[in-house]
PDB file of N, CA, C and O in Angstrom, chain B, residues numbered from 101:
ATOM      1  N   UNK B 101     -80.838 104.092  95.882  1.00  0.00           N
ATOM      2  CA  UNK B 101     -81.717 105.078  95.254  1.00  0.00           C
ATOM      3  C   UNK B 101     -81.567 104.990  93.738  1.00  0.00           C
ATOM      4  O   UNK B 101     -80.455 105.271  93.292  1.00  0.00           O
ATOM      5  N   UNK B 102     -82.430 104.674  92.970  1.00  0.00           N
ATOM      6  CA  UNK B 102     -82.758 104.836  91.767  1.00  0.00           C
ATOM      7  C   UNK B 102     -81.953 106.455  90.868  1.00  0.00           C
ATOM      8  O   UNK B 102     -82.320 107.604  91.115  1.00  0.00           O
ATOM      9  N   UNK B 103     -80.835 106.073  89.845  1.00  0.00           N
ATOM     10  CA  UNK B 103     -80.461 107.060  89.481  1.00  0.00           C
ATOM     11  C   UNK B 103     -80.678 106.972  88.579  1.00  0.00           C
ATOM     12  O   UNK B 103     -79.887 107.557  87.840  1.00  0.00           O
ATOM     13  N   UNK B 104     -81.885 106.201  87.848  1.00  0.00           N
ATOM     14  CA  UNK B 104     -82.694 106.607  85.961  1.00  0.00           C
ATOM     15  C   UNK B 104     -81.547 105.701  85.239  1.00  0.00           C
ATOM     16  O   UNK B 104     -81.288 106.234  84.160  1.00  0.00           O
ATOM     17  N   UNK B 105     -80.965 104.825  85.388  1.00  0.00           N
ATOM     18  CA  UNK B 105     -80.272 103.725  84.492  1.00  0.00           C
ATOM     19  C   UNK B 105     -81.496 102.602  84.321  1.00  0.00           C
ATOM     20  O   UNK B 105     -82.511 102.490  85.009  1.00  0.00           O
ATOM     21  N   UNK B 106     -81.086 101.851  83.238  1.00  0.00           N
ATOM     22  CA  UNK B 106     -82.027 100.571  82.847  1.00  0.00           C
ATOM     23  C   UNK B 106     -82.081  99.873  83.811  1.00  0.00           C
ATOM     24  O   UNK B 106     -81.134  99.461  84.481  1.00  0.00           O
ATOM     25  N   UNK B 107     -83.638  99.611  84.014  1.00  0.00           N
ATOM     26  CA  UNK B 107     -83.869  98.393  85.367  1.00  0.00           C
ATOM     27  C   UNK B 107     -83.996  99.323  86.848  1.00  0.00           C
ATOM     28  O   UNK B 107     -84.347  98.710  87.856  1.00  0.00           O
ATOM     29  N   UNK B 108     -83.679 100.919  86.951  1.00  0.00           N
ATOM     30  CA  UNK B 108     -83.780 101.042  87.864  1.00  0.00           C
ATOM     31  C   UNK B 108     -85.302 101.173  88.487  1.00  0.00           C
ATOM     32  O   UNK B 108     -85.578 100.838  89.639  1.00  0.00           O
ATOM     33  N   UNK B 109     -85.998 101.572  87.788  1.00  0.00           N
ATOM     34  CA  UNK B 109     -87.116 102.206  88.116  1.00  0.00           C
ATOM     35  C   UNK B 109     -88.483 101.664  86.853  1.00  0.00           C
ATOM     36  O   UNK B 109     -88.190 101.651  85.658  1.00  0.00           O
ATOM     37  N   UNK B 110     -89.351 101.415  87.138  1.00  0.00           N
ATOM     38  CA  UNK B 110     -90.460 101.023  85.794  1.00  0.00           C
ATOM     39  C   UNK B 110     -90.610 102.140  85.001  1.00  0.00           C
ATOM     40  O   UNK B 110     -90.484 102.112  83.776  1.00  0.00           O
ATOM     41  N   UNK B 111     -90.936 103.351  85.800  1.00  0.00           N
ATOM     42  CA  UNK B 111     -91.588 104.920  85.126  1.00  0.00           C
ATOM     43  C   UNK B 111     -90.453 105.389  84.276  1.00  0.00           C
ATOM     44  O   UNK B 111     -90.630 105.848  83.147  1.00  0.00           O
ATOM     45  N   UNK B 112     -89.091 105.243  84.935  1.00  0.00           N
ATOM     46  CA  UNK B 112     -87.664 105.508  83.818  1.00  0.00           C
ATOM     47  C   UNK B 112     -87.535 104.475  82.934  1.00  0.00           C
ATOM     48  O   UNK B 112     -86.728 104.873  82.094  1.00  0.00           O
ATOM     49  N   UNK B 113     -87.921 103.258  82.633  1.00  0.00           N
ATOM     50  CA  UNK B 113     -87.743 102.258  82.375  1.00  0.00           C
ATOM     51  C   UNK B 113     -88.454 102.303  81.132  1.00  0.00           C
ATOM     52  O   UNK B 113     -87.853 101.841  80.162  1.00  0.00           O
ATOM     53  N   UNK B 114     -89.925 102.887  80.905  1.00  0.00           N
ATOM     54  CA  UNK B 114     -90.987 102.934  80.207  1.00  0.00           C
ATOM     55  C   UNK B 114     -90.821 104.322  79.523  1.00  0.00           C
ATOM     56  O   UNK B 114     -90.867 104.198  78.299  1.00  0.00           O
ATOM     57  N   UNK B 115     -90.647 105.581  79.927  1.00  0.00           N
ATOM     58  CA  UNK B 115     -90.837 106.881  79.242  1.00  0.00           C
ATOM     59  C   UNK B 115     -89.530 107.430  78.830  1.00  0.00           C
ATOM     60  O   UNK B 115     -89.591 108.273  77.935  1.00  0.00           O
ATOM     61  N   UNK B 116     -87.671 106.960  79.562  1.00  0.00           N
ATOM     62  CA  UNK B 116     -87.207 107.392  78.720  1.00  0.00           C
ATOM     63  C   UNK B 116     -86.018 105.887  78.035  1.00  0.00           C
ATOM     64  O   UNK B 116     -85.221 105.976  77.101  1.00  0.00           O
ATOM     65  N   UNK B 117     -86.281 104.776  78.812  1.00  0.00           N
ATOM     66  CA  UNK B 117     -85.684 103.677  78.082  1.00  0.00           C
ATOM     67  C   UNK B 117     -86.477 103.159  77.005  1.00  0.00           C
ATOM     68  O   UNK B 117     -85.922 102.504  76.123  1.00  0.00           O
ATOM     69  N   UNK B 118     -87.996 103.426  76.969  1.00  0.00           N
ATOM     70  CA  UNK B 118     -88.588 102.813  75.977  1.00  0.00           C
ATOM     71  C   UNK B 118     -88.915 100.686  75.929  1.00  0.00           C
ATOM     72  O   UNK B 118     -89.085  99.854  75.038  1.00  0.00           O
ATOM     73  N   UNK B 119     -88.828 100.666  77.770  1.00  0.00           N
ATOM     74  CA  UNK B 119     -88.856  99.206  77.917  1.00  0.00           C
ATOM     75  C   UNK B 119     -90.488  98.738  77.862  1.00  0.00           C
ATOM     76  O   UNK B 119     -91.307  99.577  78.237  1.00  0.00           O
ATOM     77  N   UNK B 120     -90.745  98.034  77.617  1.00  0.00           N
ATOM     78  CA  UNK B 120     -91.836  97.458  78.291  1.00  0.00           C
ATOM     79  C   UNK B 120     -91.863  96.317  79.391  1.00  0.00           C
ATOM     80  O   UNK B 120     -91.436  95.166  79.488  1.00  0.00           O
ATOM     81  N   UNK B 121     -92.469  97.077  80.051  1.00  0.00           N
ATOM     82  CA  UNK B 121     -92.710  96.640  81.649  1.00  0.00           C
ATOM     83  C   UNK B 121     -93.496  95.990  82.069  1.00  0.00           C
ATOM     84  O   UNK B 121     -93.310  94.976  82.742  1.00  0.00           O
ATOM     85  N   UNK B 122     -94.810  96.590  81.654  1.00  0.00           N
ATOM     86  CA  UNK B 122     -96.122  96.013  82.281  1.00  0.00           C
ATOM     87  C   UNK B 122     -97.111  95.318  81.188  1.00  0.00           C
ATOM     88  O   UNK B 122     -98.079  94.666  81.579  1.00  0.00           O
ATOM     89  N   UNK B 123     -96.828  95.482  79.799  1.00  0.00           N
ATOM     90  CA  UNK B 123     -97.335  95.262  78.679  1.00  0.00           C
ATOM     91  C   UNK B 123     -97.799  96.754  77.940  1.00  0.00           C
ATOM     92  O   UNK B 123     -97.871  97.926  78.310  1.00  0.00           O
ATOM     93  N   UNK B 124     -98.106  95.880  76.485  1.00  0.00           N
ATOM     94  CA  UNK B 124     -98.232  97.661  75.966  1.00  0.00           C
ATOM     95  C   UNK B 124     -99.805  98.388  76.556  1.00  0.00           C
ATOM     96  O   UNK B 124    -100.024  99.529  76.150  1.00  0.00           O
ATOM     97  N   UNK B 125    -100.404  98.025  77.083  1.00  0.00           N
ATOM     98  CA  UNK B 125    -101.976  99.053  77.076  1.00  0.00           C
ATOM     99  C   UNK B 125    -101.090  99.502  78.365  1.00  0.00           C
ATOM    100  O   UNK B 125    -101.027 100.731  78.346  1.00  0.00           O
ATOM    101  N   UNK B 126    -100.250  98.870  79.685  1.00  0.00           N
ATOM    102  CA  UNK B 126    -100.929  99.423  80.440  1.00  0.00           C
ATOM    103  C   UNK B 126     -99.331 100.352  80.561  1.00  0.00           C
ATOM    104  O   UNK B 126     -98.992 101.095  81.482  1.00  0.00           O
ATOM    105  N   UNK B 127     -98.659 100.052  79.478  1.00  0.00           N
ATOM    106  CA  UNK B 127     -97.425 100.844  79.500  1.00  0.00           C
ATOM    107  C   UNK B 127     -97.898 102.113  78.271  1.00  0.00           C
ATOM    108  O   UNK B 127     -97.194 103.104  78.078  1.00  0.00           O
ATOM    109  N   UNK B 128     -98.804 101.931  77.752  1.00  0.00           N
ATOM    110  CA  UNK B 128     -99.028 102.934  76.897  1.00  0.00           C
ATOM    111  C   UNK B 128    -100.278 103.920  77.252  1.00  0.00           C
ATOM    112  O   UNK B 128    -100.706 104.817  76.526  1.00  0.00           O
ATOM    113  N   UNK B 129    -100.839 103.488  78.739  1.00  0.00           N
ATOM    114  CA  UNK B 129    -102.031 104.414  79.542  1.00  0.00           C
ATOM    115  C   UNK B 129    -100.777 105.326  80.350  1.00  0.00           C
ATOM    116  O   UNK B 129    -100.986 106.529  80.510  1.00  0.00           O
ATOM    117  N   UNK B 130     -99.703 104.828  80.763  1.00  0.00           N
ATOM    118  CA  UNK B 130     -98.218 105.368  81.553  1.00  0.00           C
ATOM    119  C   UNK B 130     -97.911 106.606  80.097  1.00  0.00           C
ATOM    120  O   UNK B 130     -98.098 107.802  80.320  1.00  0.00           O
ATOM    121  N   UNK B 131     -97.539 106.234  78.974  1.00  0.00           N
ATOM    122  CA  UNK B 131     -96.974 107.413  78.238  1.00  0.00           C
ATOM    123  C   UNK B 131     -98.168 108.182  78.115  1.00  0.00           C
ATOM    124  O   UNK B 131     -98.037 109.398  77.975  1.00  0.00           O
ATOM    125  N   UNK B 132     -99.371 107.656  78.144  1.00  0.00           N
ATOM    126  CA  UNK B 132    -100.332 108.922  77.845  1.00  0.00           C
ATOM    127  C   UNK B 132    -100.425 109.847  79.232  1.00  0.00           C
ATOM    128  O   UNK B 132    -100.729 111.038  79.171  1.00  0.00           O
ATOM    129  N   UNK B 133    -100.226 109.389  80.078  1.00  0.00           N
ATOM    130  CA  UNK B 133    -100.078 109.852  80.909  1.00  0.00           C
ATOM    131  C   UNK B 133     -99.535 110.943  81.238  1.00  0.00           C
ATOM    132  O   UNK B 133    -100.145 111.956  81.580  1.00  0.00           O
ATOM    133  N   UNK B 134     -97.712 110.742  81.116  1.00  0.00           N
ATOM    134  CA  UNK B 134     -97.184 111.622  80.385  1.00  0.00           C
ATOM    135  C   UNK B 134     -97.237 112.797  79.588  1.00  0.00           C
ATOM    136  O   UNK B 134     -96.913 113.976  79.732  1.00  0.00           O
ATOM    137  N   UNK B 135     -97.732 112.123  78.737  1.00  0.00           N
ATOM    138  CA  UNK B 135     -98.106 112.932  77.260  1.00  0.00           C
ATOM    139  C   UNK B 135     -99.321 114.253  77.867  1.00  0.00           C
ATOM    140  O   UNK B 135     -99.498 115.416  77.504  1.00  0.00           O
ATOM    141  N   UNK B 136     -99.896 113.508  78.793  1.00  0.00           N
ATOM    142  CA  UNK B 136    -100.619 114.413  79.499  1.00  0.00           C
ATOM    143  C   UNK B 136    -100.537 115.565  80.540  1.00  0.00           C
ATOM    144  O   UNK B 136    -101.500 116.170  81.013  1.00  0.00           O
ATOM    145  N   UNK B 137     -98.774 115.833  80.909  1.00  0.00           N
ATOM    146  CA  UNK B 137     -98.550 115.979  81.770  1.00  0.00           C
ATOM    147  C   UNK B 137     -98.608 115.582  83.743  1.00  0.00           C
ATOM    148  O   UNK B 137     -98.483 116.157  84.824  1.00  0.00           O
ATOM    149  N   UNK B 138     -98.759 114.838  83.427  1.00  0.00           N
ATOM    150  CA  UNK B 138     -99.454 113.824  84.537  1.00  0.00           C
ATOM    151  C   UNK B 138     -98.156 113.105  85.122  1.00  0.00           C
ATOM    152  O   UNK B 138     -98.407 112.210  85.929  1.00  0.00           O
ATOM    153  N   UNK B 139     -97.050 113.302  84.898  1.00  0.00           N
ATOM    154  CA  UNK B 139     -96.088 112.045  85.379  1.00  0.00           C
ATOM    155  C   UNK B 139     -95.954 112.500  86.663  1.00  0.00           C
ATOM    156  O   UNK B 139     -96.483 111.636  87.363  1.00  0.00           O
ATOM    157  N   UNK B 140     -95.400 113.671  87.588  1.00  0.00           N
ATOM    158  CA  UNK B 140     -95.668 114.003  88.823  1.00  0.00           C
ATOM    159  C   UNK B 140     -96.394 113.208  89.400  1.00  0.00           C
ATOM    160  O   UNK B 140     -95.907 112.409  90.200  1.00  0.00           O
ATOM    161  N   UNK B 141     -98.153 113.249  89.044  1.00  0.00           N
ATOM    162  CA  UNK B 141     -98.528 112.567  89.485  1.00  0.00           C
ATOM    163  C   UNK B 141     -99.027 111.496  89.947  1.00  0.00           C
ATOM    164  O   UNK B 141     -99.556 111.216  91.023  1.00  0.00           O
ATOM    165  N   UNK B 142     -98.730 110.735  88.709  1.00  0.00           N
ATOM    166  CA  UNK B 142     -98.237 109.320  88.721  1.00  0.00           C
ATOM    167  C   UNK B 142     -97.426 108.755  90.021  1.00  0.00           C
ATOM    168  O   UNK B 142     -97.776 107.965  90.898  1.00  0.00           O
ATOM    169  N   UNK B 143     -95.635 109.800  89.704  1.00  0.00           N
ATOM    170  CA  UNK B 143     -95.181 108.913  90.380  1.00  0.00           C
ATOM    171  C   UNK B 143     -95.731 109.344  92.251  1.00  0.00           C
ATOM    172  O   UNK B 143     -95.420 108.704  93.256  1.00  0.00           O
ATOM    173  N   UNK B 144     -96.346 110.239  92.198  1.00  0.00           N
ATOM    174  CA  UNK B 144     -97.059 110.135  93.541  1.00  0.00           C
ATOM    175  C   UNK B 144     -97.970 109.536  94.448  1.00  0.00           C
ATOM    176  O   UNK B 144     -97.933 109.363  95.666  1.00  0.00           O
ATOM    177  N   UNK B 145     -99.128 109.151  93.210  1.00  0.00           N
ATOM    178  CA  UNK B 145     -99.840 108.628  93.689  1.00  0.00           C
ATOM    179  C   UNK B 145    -100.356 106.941  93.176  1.00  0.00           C
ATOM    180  O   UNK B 145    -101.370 106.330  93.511  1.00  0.00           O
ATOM    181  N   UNK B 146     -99.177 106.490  92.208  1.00  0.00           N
ATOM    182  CA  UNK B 146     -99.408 105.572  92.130  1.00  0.00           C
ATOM    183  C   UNK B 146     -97.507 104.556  92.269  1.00  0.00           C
ATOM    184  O   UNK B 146     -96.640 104.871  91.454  1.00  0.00           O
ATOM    185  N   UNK B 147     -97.294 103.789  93.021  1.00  0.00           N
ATOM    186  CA  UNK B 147     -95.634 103.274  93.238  1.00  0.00           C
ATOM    187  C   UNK B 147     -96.012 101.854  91.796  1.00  0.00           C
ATOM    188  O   UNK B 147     -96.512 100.731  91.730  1.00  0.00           O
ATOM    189  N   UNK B 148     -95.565 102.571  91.158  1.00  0.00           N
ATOM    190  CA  UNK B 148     -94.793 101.430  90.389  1.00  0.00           C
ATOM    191  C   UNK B 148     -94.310 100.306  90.282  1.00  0.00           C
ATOM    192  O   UNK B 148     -94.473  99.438  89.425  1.00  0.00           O
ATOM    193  N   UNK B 149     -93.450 100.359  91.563  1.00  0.00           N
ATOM    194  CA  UNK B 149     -92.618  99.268  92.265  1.00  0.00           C
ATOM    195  C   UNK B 149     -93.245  98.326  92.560  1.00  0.00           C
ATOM    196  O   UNK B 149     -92.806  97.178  92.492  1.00  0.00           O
ATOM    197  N   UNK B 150     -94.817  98.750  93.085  1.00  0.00           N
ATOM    198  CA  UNK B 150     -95.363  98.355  93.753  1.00  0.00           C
ATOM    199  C   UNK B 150     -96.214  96.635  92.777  1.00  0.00           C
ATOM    200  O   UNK B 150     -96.551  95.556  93.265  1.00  0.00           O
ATOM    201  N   UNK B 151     -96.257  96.989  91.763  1.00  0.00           N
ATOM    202  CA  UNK B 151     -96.847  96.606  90.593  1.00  0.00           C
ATOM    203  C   UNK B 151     -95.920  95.720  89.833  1.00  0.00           C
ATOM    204  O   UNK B 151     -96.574  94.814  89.315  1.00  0.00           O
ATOM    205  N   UNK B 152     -94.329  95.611  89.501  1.00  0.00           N
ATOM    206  CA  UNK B 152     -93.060  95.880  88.348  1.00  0.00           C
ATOM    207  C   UNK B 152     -93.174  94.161  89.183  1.00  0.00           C
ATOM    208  O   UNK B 152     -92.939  93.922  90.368  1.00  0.00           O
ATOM    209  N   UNK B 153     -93.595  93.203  88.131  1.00  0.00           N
ATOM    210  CA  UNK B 153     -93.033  91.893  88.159  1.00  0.00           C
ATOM    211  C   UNK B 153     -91.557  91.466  88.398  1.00  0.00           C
ATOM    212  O   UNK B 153     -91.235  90.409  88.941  1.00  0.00           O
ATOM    213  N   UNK B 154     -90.684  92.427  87.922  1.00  0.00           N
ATOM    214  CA  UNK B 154     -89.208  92.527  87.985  1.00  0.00           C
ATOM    215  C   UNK B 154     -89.139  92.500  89.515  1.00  0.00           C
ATOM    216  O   UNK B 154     -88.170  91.823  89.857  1.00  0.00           O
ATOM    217  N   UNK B 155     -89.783  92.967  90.505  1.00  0.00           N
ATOM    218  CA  UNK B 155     -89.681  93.488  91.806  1.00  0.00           C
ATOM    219  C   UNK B 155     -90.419  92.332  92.459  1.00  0.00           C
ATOM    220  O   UNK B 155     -90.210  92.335  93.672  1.00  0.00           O
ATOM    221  N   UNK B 156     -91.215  91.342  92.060  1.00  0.00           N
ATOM    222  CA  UNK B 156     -91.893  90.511  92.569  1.00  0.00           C
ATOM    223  C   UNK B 156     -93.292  90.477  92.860  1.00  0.00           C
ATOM    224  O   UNK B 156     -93.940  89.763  93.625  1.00  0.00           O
ATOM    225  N   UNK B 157     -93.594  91.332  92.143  1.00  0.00           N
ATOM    226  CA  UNK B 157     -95.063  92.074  92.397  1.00  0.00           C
ATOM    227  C   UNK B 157     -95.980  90.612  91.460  1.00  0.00           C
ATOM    228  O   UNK B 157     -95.654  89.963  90.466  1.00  0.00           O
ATOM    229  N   UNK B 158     -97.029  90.569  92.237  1.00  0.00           N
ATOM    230  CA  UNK B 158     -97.889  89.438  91.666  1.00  0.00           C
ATOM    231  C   UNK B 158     -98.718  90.085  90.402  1.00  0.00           C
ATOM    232  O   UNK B 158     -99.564  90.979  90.388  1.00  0.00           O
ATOM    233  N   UNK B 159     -98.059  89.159  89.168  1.00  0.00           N
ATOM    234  CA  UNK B 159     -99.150  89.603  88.121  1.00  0.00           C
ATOM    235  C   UNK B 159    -101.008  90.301  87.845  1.00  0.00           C
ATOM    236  O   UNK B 159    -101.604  91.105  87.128  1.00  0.00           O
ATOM    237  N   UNK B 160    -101.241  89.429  88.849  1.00  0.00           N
ATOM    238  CA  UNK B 160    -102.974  89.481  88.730  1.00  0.00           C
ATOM    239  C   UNK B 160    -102.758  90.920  89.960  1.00  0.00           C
ATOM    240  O   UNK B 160    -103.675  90.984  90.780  1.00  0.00           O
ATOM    241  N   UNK B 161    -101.594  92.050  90.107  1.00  0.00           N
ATOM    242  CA  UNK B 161    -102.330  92.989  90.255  1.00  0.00           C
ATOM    243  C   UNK B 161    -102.791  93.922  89.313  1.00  0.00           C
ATOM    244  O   UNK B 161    -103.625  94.802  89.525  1.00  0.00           O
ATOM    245  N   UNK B 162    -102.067  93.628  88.011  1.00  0.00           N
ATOM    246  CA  UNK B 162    -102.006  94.359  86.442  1.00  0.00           C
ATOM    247  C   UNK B 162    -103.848  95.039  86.774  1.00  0.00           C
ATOM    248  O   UNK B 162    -104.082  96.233  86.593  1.00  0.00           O
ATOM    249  N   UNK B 163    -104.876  94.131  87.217  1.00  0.00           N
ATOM    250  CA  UNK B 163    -105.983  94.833  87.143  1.00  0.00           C
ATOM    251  C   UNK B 163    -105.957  96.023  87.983  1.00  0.00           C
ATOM    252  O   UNK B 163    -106.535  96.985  87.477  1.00  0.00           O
ATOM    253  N   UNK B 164    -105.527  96.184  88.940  1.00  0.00           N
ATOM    254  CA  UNK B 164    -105.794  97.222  89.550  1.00  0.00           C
ATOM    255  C   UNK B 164    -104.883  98.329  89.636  1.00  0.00           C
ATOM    256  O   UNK B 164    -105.132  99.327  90.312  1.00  0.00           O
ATOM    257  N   UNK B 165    -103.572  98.136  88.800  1.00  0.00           N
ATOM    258  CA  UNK B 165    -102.800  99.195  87.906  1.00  0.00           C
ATOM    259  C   UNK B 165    -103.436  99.798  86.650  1.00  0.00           C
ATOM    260  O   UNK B 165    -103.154 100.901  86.183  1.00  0.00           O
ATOM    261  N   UNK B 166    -104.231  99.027  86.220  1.00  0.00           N
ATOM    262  CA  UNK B 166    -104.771  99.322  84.888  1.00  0.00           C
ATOM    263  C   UNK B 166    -106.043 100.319  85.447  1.00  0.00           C
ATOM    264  O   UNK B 166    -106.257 101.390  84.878  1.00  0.00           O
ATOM    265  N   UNK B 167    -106.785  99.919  86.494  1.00  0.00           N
ATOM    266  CA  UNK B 167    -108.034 100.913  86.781  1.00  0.00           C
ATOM    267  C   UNK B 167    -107.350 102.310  86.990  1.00  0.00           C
ATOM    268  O   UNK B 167    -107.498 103.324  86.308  1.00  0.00           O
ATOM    269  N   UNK B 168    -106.112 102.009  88.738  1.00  0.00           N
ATOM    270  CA  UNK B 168    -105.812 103.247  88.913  1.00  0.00           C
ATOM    271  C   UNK B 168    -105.034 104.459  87.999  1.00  0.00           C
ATOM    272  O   UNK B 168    -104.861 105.657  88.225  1.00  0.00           O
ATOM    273  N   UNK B 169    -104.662 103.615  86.907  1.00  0.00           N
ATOM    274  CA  UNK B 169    -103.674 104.311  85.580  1.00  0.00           C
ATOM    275  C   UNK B 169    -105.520 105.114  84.906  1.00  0.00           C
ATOM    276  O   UNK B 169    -105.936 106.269  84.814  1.00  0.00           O
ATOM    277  N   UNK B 170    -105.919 104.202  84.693  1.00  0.00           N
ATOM    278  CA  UNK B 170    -107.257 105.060  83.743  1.00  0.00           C
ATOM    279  C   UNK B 170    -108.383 106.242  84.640  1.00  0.00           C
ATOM    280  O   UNK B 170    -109.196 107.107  84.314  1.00  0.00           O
ATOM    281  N   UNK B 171    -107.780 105.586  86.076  1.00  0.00           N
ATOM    282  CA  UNK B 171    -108.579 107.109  86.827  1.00  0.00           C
ATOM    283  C   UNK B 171    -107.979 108.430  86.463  1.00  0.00           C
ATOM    284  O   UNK B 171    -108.455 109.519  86.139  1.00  0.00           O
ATOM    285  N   UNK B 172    -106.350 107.795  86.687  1.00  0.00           N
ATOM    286  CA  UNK B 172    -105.513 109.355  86.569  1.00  0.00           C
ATOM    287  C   UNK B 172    -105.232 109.902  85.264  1.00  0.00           C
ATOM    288  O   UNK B 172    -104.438 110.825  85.081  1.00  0.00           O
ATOM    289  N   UNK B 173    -105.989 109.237  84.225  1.00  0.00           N
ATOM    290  CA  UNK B 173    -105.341 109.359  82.718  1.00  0.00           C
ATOM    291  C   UNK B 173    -107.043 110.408  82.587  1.00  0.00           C
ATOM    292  O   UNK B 173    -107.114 111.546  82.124  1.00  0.00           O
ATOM    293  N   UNK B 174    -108.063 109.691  83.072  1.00  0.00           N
ATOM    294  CA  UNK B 174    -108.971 110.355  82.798  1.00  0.00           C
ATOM    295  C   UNK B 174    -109.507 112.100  83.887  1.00  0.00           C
ATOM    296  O   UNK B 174    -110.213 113.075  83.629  1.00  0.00           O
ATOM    297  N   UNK B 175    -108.830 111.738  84.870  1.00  0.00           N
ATOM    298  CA  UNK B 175    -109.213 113.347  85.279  1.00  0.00           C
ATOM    299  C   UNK B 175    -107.844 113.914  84.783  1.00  0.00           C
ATOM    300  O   UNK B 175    -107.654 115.066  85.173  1.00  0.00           O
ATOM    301  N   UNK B 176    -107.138 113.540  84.243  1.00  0.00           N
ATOM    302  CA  UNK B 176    -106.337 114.567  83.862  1.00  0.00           C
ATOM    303  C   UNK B 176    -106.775 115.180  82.000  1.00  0.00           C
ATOM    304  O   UNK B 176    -106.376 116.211  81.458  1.00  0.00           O
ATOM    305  N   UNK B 177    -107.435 114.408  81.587  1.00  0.00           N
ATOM    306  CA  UNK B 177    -107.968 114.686  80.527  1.00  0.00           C
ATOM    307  C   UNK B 177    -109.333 115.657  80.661  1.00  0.00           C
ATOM    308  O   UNK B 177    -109.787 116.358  79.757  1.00  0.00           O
ATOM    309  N   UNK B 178    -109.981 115.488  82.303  1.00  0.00           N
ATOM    310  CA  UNK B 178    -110.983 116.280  81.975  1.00  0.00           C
ATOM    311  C   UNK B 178    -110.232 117.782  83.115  1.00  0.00           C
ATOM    312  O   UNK B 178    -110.665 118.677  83.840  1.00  0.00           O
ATOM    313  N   UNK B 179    -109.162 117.355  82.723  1.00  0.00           N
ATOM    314  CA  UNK B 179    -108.661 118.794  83.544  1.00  0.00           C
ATOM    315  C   UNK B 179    -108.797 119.266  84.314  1.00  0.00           C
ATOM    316  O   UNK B 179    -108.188 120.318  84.510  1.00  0.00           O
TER     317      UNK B 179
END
């Protein structure tokens, strides 16, 4: 189980290690995210893991992290 040290987790990895993970847009749609109050639901409805090259995740899914990051960045902006 992931206890928030470096490398454990992408979402700890990115908002309080300050790593970059996924590159900066789609690590900086993740802090707006944040910034938005939105991390809950992040880590709910979108796994990270699932995505984190570190984990083996195939690059060319970056597109479809990047859509589902800008769905949740944008209804959380329209509140």
């Amino acid at each position: 189980m992931p206890n928030g040290k470096p490398g454990d987790h992408p979402l700890t990895d990115i908002l309080v290690h300050g790593f970059t993970v996924f590159g900066s847009e789609l690590d900086g749609l993740i802090r707006e995210i944040d910034d938005l109050g939105g991390t809950e639901e992040l880590a709910r409805e979108v796994n990270l893991m699932d995505f984190d090259p570190r984990f083996g995740a195939d690059v060319a899914d970056r597109a479809e992290l990047r859509d589902r990051l800008i769905t949740l960045r944008n209804r959380l902006r329209a509140g």
